[in-house]
Residue, then its C-alpha position, 0 to 999 in steps of 0.5 A: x754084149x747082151x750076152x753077159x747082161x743082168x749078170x750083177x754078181x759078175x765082177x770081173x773078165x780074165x781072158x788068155x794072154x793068146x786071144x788074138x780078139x779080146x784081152x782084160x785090165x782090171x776085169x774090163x774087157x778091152x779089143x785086144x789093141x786096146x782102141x776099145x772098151x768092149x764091156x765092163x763086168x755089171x759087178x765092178x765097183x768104186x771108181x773106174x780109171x780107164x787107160x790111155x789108148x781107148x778111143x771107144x768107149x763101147x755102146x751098152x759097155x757099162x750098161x746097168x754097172x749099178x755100183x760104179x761111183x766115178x770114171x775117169x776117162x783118157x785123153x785118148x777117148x774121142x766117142x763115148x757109145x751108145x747106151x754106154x752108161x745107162x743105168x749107171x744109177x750111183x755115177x756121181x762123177x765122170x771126168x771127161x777129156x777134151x779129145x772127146x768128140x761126142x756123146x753117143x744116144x742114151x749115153x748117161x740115159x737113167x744116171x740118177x745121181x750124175x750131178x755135175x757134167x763138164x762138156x769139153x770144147x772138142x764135143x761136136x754132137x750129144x746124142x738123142x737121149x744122152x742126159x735124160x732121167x739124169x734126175x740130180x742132174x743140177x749143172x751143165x755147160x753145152x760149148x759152143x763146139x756143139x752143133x746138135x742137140x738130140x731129141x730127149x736130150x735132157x728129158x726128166x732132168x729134175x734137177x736142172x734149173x738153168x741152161x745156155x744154149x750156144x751159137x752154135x745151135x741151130x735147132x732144139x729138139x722135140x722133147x729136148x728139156x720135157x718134164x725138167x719142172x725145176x728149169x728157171x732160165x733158158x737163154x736161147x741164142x740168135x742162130x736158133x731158128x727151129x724148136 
């Protein structure tokens, strides 16, 4: 993956149909059976729609993509990786399905303009880091589905002023909402019994 890293100018990948490994949509680079998406070009632009039959969105596969506004993923997508949209600086919007299961460490780690996130009821796990320096980051809703937070979760999300963890909670973590200065109201279930 770092092999095609800080190369901004690139804007697509155009792989031989006789790859047996890789192949192409868009310029996006998908495994060859499409279950994965290996890596999207840093270059790419506007608004990304992702096709059925991705299971993974890949770690580091949209890392520092600095020009990408919107993603649309699959119902077929079950786990977005780790570090898979860092940097993602003009991410205002990303829709996410409900066969999502979880979001990976430092998933939307620095999307500085992401402001809204849907969490769907199918996500069990948000990983260490997954929100943090989401700065315009203003509202989010943890289903009951999830079952740990991760540390730094949603640190420096300045925007943040209000969150509900579930009951299905158990532990927040070290760090978890660390410099969010416009954080109002915490409400803090009774299956809580660690911070």
């Amino acid at each position: 993956i770092y092999a095609f890293l800080f190369c901004y100018a690139l804007e697509e990948f155009i792989v031989d149909q006789d790859n047996s490994a890789y192949t192409s949509i868009d310029g996006i680079l998908y495994s060859k059976d499409l279950s994965n998406l290996v890596l999207c070009p840093t270059g790419k632009t506007g608004n990304i729609t992702i096709p059925y039959h991705v299971n993974l969105i890949g770690d580091n596969s949209f890392r520092y993509c600095r020009n990408i506004t919107a993603i649309k993923l699959p119902n077929s997508t079950t786990l977005i990786g780790k570090f898979a949209f860092y940097g993602c600086k003009n991410l205002v919007n990303i829709e996410i399905p409900n066969s999502l299961s979880s979001i990976g460490d430092g998933a939307f780690y620095g999307c500085i303009n992401l402001k809204n996130v849907f969490i769907p009821n199918s996500v069990i796990s948000i990983g260490d880091e997954a929100f943090e320096s989401c700065q315009s980051l203003n509202n989010i809703t943890i289903p009951n589905s999830v079952s740990s937070i991760g540390k730094r979760a949603f640190r420096r999300c300045e925007s943040l002023n209000r969150i509900s963890i579930p009951n299905s909670v158990t532990s927040i973590n070290e760090q978890t909402f660390w410099e969010c200065h416009n954080l109002i109201a915490v409400e803090i279930p009774e299956s809580v019994i660690r911070i």
